[in-house]
C-alpha positions in Angstrom: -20.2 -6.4 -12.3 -20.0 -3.4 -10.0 -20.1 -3.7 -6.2 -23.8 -3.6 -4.6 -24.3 0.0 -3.4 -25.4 -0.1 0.3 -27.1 2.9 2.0 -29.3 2.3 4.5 -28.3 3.9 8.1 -26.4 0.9 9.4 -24.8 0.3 6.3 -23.2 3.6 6.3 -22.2 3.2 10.0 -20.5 -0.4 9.2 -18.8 1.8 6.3 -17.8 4.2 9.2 -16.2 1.8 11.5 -14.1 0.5 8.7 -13.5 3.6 7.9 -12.3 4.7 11.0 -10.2 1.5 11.3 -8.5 2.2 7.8 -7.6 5.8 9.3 -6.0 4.0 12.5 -4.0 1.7 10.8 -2.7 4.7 8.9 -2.1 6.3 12.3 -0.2 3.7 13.3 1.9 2.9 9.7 2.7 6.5 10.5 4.0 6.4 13.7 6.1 3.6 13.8 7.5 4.0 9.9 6.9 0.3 9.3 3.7 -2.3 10.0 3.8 -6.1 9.2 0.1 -6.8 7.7 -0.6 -9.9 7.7 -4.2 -9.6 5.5 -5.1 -13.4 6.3 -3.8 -15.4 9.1 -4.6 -18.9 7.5 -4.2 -21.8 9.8 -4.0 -18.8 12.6 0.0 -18.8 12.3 -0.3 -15.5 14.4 -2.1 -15.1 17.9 -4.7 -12.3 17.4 -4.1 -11.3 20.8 -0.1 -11.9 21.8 1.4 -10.8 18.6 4.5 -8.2 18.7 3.6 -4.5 18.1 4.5 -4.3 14.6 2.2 -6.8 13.3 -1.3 -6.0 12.1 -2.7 -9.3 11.9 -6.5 -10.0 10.4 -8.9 -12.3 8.9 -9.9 -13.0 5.6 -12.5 -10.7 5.3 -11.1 -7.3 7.1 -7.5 -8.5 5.6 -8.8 -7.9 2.2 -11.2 -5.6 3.1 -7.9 -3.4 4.4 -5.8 -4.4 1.3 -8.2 -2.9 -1.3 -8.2 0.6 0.3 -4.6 0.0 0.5 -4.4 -0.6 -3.6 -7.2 2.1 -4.3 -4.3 4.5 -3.1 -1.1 2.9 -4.2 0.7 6.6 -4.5 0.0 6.3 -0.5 1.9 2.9 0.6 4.8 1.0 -0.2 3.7 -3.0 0.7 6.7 -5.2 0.8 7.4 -8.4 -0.9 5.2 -11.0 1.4 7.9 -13.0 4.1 6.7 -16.5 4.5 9.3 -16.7 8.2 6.9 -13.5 9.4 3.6 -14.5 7.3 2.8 -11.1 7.0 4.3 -8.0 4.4 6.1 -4.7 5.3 4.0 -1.9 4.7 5.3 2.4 5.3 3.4 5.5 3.8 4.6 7.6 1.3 5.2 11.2 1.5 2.0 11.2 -0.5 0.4 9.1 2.2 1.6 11.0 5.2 -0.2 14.2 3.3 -3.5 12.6 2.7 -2.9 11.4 6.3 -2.6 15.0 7.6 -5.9 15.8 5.1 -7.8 12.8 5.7 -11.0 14.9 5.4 -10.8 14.8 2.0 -10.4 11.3 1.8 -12.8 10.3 4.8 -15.9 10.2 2.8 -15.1 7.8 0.1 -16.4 4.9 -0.6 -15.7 1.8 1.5 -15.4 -1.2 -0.3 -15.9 -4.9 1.2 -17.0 -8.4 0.5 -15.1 -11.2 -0.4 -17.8 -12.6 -3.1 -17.9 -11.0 -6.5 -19.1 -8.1 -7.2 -19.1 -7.1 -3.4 -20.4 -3.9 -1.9 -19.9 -0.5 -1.6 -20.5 2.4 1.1 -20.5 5.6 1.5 -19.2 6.3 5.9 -21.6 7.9 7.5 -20.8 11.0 8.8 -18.7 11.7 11.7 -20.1 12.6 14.9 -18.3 15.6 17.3 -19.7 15.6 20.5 -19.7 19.0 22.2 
């Protein structure tokens, strides 16, 4: 089955801020070279709040949310083999990634992809807003 298509206002605006949260982690992947994901903190092994600076920790839902844009661009990131002792994988961009990075407007509009329950959802950001 294909993923529900949401379009209302609000739904585009959820895309946005998802969006916008995929571009910071990118920000962030690219600033420090290497990020520790961990895309579900089961039995909260991590501390949301106290955790060290490499290490993106999430739930289940924005974990995989995250982890499918991640494999819709696999040319982009390198995701290391899962460490139990961290609970969490090494991930670092590619020179591919640090391009789309630097062109992300070609990228920004794409579809954002969520849901944990088959065949999830689908939806377009809305648009970003400059303020003068």
């Amino acid at each position: 089955m294909k993923p529900k298509k949401l379009n209302t206002k609000a739904h585009r605006e959820m895309a946005r801020v998802a969006r916008n949260h995929q571009w910071e982690f990118a920000d962030r992947v690219a600033k420090q070279g290497t990020i520790w994901l961990c895309w579900w903190n089961k039995n909260r092994r991590h501390d949301y709040h106290n955790h060290p600076d490499d290490l993106v920790v999430c739930g289940l839902i924005d974990g995989m949310e995250l982890l499918e844009w991640l494999n819709s661009h696999k040319d982009w990131w390198i995701i290391g083999e899962w460490s139990d002792e961290r609970y969490a994988a090494p991930v670092s961009l590619t020179d591919a990634g640090r391009a789309a990075l630097a062109e992300r407007e070609k990228y920004d509009m794409e579809p954002v992809t969520g849901g944990l329950v088959e065949p999830g959802w689908q939806a377009i950001p809305a648009e970003v807003q400059h303020h003068d």
